[in-house]
PDB file of N, CA, C and O in Angstrom, chain B, residues numbered from 101:
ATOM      1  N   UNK B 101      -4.899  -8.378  -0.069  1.00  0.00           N
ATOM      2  CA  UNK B 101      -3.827  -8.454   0.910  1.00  0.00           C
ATOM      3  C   UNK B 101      -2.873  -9.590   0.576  1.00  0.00           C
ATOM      4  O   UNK B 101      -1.654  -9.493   0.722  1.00  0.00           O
ATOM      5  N   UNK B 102      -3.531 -10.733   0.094  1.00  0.00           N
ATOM      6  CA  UNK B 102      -2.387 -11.364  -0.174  1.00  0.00           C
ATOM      7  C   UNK B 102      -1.384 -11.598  -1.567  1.00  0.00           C
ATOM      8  O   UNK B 102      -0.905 -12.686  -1.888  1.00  0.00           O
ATOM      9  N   UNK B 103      -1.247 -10.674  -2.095  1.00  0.00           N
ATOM     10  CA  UNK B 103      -0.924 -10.464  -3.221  1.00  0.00           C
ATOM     11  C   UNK B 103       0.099  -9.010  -2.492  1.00  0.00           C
ATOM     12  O   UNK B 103       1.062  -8.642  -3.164  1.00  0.00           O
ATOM     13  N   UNK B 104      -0.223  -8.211  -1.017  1.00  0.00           N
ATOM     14  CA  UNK B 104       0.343  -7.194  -1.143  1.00  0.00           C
ATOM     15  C   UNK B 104       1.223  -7.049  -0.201  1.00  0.00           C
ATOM     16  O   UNK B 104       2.075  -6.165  -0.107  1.00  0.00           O
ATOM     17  N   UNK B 105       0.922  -8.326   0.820  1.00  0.00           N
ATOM     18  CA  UNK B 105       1.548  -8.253   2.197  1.00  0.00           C
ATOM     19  C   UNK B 105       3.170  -8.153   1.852  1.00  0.00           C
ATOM     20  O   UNK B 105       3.955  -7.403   2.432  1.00  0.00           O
ATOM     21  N   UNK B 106       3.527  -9.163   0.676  1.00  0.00           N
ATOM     22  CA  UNK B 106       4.898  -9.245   0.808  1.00  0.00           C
ATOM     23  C   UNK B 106       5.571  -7.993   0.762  1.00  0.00           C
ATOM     24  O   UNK B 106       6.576  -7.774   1.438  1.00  0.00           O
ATOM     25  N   UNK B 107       5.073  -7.191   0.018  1.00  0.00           N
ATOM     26  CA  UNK B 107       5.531  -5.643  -0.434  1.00  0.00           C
ATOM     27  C   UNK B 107       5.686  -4.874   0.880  1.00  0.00           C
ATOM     28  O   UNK B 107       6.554  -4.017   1.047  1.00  0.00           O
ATOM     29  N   UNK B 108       4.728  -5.260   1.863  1.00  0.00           N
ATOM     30  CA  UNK B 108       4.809  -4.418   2.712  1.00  0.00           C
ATOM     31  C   UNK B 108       5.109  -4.924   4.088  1.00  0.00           C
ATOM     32  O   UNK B 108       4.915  -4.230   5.085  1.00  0.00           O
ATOM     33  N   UNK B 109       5.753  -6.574   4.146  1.00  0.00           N
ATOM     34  CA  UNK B 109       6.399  -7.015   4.798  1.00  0.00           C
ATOM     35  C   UNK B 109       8.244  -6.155   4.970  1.00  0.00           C
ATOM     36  O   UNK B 109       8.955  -5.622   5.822  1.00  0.00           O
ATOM     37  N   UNK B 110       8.249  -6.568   3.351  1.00  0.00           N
ATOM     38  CA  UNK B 110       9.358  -5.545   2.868  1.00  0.00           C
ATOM     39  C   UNK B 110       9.313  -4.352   3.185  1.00  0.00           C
ATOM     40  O   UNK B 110      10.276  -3.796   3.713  1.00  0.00           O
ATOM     41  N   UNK B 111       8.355  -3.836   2.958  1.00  0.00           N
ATOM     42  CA  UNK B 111       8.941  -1.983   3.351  1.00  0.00           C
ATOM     43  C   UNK B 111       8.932  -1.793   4.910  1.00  0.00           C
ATOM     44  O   UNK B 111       9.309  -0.674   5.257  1.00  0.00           O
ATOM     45  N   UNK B 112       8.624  -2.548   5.799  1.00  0.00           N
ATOM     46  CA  UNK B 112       8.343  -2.569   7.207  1.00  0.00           C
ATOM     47  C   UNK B 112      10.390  -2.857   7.392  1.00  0.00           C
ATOM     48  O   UNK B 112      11.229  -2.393   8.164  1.00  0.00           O
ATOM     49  N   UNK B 113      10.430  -3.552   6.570  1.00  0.00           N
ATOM     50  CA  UNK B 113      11.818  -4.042   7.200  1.00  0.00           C
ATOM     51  C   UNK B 113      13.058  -3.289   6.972  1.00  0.00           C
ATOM     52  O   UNK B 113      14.077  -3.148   7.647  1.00  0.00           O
ATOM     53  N   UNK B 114      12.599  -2.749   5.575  1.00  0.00           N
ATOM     54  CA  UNK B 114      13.487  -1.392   5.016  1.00  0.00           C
ATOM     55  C   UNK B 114      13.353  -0.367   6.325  1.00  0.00           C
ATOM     56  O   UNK B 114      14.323  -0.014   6.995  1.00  0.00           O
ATOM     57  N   UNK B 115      12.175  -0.013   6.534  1.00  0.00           N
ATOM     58  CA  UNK B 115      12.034   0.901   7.044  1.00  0.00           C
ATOM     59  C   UNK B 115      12.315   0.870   8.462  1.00  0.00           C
ATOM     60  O   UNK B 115      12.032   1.929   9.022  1.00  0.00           O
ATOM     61  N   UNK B 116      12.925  -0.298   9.422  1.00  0.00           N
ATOM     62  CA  UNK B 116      13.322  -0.345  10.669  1.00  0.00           C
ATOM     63  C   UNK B 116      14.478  -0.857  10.813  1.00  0.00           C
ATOM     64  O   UNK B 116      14.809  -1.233  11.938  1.00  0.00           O
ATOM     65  N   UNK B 117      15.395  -0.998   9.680  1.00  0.00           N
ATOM     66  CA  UNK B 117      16.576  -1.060   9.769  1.00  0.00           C
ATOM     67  C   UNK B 117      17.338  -0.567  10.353  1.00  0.00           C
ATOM     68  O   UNK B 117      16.960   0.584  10.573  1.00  0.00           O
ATOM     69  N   UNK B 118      18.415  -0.787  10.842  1.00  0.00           N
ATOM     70  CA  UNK B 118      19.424   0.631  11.479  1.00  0.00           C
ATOM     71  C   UNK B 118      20.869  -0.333  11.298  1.00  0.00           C
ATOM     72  O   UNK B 118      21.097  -1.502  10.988  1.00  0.00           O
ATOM     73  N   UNK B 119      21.838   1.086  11.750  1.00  0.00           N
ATOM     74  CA  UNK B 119      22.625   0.384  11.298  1.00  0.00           C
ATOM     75  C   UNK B 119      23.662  -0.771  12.081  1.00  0.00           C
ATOM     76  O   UNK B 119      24.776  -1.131  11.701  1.00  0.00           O
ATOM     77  N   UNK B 120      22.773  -1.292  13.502  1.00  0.00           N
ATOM     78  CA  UNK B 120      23.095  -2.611  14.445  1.00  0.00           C
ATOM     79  C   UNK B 120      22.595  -3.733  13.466  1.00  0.00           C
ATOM     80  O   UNK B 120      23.128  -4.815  13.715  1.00  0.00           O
ATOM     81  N   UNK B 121      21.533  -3.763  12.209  1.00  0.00           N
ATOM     82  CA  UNK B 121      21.374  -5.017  11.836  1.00  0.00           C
ATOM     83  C   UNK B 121      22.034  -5.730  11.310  1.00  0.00           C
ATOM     84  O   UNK B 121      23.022  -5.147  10.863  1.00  0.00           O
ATOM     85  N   UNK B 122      22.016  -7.075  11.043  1.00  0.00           N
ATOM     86  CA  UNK B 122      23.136  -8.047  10.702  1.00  0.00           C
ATOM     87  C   UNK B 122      23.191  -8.020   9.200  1.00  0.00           C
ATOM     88  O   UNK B 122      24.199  -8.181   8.513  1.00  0.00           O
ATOM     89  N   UNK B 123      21.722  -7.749   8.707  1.00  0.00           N
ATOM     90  CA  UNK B 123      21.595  -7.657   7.150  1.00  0.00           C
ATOM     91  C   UNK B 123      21.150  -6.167   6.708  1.00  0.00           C
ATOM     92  O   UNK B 123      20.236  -5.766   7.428  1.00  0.00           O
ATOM     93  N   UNK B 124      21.549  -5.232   5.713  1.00  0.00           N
ATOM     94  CA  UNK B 124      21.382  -4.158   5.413  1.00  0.00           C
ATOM     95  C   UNK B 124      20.689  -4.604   4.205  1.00  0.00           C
ATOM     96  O   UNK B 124      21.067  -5.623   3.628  1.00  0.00           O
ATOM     97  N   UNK B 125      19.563  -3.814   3.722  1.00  0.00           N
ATOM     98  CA  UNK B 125      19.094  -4.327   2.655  1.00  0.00           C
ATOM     99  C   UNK B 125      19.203  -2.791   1.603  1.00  0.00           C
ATOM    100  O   UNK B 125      18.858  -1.671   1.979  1.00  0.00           O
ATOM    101  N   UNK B 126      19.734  -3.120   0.337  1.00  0.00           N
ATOM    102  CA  UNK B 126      19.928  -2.250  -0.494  1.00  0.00           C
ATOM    103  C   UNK B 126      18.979  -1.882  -1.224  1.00  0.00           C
ATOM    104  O   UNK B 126      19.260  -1.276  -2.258  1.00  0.00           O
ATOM    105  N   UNK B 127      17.473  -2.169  -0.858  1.00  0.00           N
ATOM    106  CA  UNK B 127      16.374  -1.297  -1.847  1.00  0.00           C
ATOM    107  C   UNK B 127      15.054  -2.784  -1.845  1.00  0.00           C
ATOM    108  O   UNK B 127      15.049  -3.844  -1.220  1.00  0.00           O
ATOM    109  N   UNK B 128      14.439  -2.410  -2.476  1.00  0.00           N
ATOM    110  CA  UNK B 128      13.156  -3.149  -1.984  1.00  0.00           C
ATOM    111  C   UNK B 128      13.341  -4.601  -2.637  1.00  0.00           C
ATOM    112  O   UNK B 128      12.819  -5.597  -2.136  1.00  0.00           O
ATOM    113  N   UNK B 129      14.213  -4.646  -3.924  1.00  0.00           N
ATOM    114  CA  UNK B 129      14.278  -5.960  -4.938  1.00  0.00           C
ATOM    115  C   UNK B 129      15.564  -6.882  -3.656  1.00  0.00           C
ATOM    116  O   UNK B 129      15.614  -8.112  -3.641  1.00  0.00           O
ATOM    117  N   UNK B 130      16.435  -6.041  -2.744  1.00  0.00           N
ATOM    118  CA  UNK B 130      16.931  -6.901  -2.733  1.00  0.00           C
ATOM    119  C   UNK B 130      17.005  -7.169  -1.089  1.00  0.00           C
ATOM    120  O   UNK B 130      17.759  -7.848  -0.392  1.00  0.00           O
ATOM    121  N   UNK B 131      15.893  -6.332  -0.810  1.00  0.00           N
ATOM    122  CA  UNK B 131      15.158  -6.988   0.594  1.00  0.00           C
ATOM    123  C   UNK B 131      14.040  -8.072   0.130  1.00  0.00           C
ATOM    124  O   UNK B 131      13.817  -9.003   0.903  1.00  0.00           O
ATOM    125  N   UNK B 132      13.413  -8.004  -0.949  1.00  0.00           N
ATOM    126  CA  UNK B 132      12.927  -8.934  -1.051  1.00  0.00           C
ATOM    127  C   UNK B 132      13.515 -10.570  -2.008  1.00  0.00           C
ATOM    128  O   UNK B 132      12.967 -11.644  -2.257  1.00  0.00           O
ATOM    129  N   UNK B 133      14.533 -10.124  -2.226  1.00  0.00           N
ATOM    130  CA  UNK B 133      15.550 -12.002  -2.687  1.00  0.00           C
ATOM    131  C   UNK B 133      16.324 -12.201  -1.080  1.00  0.00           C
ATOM    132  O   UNK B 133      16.645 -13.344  -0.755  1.00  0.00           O
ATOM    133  N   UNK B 134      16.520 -11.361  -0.386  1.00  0.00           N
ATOM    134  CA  UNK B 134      16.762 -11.558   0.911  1.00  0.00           C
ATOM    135  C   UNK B 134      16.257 -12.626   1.753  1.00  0.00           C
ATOM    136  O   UNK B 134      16.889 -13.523   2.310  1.00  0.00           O
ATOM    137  N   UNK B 135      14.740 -12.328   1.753  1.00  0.00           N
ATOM    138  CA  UNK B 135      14.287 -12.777   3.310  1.00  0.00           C
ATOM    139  C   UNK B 135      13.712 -14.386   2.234  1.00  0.00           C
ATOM    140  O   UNK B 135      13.347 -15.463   2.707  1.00  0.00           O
ATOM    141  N   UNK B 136      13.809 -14.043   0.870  1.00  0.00           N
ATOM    142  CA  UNK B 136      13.143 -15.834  -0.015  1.00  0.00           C
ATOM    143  C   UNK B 136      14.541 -16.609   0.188  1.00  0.00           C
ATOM    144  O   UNK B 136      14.392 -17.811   0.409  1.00  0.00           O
ATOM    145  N   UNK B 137      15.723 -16.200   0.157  1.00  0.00           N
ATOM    146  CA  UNK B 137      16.957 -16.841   0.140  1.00  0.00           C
ATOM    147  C   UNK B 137      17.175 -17.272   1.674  1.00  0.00           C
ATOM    148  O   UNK B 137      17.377 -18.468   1.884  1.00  0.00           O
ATOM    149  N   UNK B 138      17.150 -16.444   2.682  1.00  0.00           N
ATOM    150  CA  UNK B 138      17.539 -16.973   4.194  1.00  0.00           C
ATOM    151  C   UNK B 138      16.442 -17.523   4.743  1.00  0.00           C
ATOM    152  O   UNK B 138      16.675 -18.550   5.379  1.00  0.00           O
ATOM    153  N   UNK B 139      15.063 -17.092   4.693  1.00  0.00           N
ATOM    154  CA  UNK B 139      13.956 -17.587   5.399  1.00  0.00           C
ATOM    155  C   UNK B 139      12.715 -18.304   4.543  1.00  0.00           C
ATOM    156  O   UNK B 139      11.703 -18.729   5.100  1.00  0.00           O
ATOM    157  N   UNK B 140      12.934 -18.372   3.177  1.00  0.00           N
ATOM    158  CA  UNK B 140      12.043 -18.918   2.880  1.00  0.00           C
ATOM    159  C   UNK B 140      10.666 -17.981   2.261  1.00  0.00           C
ATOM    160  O   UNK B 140      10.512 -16.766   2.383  1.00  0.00           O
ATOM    161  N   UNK B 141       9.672 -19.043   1.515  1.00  0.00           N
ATOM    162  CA  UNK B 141       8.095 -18.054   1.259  1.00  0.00           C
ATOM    163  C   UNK B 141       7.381 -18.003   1.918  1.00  0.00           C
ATOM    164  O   UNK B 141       6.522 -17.136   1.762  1.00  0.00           O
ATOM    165  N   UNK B 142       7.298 -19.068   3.256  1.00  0.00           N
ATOM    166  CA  UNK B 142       6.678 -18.608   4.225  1.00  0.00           C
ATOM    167  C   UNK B 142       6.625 -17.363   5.078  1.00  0.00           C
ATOM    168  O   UNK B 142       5.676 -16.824   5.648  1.00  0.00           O
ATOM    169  N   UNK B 143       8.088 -17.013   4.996  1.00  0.00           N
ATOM    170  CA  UNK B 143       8.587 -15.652   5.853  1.00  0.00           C
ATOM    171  C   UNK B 143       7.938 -14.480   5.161  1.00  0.00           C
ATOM    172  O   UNK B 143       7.891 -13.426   5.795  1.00  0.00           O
ATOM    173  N   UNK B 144       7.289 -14.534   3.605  1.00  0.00           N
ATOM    174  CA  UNK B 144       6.479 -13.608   3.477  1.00  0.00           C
ATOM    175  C   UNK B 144       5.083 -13.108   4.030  1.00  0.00           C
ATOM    176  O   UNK B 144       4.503 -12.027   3.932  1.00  0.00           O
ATOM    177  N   UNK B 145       4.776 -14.264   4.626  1.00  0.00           N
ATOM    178  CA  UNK B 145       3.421 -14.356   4.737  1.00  0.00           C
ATOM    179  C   UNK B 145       3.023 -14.378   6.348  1.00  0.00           C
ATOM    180  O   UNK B 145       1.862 -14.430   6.756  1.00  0.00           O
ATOM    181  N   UNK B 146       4.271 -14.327   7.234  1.00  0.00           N
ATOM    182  CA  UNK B 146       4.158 -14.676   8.913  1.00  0.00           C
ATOM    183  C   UNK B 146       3.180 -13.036   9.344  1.00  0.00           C
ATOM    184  O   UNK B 146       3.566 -11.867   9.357  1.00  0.00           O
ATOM    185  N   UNK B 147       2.358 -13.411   9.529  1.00  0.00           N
ATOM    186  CA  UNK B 147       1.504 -12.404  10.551  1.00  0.00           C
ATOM    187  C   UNK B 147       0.531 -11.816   9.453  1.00  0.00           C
ATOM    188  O   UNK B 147       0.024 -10.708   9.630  1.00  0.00           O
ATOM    189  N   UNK B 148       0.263 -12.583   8.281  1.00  0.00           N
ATOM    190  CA  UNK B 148      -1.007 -12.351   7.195  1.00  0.00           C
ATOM    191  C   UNK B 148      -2.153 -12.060   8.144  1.00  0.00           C
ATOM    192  O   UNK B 148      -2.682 -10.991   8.450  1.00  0.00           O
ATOM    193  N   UNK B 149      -2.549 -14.132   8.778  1.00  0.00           N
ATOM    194  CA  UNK B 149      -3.718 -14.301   8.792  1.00  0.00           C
ATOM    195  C   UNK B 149      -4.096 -13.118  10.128  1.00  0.00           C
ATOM    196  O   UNK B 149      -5.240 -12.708   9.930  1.00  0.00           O
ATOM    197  N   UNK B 150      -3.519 -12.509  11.319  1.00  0.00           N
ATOM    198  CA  UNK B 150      -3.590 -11.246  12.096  1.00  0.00           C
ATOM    199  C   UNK B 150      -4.428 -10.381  11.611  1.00  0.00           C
ATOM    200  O   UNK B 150      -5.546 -10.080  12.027  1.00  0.00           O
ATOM    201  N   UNK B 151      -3.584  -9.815  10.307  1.00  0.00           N
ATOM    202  CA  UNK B 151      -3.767  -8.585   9.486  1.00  0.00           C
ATOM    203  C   UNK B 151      -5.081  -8.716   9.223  1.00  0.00           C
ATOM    204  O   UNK B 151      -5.965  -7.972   9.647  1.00  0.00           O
ATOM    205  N   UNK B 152      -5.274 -10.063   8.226  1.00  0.00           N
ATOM    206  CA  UNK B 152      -6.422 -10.043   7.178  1.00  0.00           C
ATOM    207  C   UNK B 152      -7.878 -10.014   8.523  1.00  0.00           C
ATOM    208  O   UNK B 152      -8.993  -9.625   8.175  1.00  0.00           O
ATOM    209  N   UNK B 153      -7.592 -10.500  10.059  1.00  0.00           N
ATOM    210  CA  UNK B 153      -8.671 -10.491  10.897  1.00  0.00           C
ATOM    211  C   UNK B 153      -8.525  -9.116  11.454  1.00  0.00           C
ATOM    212  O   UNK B 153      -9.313  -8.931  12.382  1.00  0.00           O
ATOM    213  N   UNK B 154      -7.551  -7.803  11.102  1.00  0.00           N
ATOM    214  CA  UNK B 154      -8.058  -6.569  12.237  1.00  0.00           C
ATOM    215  C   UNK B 154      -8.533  -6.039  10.776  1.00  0.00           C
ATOM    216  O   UNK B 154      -9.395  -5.185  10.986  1.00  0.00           O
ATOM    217  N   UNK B 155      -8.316  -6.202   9.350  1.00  0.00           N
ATOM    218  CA  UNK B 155      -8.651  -5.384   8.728  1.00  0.00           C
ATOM    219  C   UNK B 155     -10.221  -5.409   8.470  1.00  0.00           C
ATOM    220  O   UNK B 155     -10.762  -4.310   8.347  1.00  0.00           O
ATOM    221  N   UNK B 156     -10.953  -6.475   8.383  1.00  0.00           N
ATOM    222  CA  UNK B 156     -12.432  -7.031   8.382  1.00  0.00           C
ATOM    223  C   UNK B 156     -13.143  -5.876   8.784  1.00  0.00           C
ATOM    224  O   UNK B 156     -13.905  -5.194   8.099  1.00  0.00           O
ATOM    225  N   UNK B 157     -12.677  -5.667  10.455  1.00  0.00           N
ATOM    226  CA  UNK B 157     -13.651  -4.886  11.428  1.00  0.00           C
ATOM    227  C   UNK B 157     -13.661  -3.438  10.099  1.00  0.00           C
ATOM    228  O   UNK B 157     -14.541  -3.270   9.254  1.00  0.00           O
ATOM    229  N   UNK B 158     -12.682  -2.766  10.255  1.00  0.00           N
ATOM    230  CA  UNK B 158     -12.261  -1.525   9.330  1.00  0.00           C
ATOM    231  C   UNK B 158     -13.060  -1.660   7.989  1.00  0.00           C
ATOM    232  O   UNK B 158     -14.058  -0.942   7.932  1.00  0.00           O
ATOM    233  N   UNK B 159     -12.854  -2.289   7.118  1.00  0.00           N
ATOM    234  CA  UNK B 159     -13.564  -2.903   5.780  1.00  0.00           C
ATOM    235  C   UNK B 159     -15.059  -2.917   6.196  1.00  0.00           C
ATOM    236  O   UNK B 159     -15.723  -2.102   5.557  1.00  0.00           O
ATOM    237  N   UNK B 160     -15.597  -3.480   6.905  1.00  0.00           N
ATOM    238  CA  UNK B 160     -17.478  -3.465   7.474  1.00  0.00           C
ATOM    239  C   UNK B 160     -17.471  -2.154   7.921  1.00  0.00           C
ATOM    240  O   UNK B 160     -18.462  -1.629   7.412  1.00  0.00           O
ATOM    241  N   UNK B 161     -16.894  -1.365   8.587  1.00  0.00           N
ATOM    242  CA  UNK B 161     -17.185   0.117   9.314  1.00  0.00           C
ATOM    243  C   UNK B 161     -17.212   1.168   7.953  1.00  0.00           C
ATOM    244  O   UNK B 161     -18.067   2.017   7.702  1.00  0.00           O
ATOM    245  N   UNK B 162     -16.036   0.835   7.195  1.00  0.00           N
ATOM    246  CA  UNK B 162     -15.707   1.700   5.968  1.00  0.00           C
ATOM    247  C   UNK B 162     -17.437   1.739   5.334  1.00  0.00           C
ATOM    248  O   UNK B 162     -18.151   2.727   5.159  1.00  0.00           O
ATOM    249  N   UNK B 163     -17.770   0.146   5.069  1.00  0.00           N
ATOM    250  CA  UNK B 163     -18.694   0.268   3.857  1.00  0.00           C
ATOM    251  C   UNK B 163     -19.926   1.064   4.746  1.00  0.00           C
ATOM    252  O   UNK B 163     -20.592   2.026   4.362  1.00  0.00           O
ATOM    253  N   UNK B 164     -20.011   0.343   6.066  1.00  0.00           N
ATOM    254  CA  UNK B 164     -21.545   1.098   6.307  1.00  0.00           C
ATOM    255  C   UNK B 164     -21.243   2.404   6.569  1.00  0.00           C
ATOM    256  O   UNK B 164     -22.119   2.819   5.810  1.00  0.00           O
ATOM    257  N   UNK B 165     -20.712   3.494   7.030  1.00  0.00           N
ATOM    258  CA  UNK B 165     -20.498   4.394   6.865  1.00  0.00           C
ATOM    259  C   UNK B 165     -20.743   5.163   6.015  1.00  0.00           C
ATOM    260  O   UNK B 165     -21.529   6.110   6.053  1.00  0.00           O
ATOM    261  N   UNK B 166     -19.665   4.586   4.647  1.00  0.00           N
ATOM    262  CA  UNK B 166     -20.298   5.190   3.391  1.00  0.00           C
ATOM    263  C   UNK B 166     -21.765   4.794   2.924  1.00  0.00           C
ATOM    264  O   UNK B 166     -22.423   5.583   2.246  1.00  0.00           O
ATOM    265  N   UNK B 167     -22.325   3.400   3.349  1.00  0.00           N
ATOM    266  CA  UNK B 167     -23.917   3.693   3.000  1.00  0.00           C
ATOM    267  C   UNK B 167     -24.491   4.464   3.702  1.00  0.00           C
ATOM    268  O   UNK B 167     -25.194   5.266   3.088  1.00  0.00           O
ATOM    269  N   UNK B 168     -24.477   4.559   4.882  1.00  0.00           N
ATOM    270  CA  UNK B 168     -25.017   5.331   5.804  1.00  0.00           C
ATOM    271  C   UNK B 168     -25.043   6.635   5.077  1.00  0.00           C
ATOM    272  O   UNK B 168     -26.019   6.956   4.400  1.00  0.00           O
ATOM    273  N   UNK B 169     -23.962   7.409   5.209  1.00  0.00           N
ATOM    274  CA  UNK B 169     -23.967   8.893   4.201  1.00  0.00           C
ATOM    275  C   UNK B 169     -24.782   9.194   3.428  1.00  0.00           C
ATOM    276  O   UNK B 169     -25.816   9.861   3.422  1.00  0.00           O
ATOM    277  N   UNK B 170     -23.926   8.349   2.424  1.00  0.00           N
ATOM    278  CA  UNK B 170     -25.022   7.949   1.082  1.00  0.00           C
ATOM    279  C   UNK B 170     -26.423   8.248   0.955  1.00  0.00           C
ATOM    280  O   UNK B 170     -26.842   9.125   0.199  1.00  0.00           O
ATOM    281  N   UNK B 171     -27.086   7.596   1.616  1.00  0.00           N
ATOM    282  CA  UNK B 171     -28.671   6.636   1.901  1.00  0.00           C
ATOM    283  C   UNK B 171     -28.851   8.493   2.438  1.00  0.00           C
ATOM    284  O   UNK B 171     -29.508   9.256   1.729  1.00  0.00           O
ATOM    285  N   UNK B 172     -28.134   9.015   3.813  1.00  0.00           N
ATOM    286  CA  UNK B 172     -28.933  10.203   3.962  1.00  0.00           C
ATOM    287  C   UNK B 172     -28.349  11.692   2.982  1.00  0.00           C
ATOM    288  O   UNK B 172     -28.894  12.757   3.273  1.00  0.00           O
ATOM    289  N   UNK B 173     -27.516  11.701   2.119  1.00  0.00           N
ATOM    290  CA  UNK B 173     -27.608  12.637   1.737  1.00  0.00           C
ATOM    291  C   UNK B 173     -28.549  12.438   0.354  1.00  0.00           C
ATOM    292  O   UNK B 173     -29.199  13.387  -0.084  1.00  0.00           O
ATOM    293  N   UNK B 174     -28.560  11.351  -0.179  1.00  0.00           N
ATOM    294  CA  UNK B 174     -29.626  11.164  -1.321  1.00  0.00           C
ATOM    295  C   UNK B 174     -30.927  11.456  -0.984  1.00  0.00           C
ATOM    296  O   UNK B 174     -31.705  12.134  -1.655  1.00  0.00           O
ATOM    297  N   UNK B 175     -31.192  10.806   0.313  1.00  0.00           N
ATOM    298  CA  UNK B 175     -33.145  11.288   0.946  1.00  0.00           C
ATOM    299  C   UNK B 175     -33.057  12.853   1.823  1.00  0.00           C
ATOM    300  O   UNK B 175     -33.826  13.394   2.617  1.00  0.00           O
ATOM    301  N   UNK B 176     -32.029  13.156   1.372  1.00  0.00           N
ATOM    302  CA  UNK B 176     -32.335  14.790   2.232  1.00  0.00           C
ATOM    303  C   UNK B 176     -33.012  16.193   1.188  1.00  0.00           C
ATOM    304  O   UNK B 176     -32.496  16.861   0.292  1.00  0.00           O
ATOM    305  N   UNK B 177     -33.668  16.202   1.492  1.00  0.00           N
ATOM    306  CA  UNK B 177     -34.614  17.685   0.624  1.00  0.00           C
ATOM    307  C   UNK B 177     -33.648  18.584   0.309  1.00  0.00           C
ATOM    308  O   UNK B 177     -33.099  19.312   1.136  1.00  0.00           O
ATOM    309  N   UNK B 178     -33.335  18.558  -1.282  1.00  0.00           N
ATOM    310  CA  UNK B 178     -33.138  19.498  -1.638  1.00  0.00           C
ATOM    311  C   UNK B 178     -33.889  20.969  -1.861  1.00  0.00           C
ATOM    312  O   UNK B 178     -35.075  20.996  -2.188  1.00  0.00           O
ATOM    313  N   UNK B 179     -33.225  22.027  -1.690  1.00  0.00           N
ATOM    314  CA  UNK B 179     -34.155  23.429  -2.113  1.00  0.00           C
ATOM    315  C   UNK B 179     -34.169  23.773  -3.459  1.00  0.00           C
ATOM    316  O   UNK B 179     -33.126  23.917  -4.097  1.00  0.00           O
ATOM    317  N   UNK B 180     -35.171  23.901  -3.889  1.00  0.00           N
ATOM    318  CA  UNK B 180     -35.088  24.061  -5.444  1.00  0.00           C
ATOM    319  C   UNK B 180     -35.970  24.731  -5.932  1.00  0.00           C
ATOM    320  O   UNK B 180     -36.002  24.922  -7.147  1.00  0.00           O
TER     321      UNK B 180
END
């Protein structure tokens, strides 16, 4: 995530643009020299640490799940 947030800080912003905003951004390179030129590298990163705490829950459910599966379709009797 943190290597990806900025990307998708950016496409959040592309993507709720309209045309009342003060800044129009012409494509992803130059929404992103945008928000490093007016706001800084912090402005990439505002609402990370949020993210990185709802994604946890999701990430632990994902894995046991798939062990869970796993674990019972490997011990289930095949017919043979």
């Amino acid at each position: 995530m943190l290597a990806t947030y900025p990307m998708d800080l950016v496409r959040g912003r592309i993507t709720v643009q309209t045309d009342k905003c003060s800044t129009q951004y012409r494509g992803i390179a130059h929404a992103l020299t945008t928000v490093l030129c007016e706001e800084g590298q912090h402005a990439l990163y505002k609402g990370w640490l949020p993210s990185v705490i709802g994604v946890i829950p999701y990430v632990r459910l994902n894995f046991e799940v798939y062990e869970s599966l796993k674990d019972y379709l490997v011990n289930q009797d095949h017919p043979g």
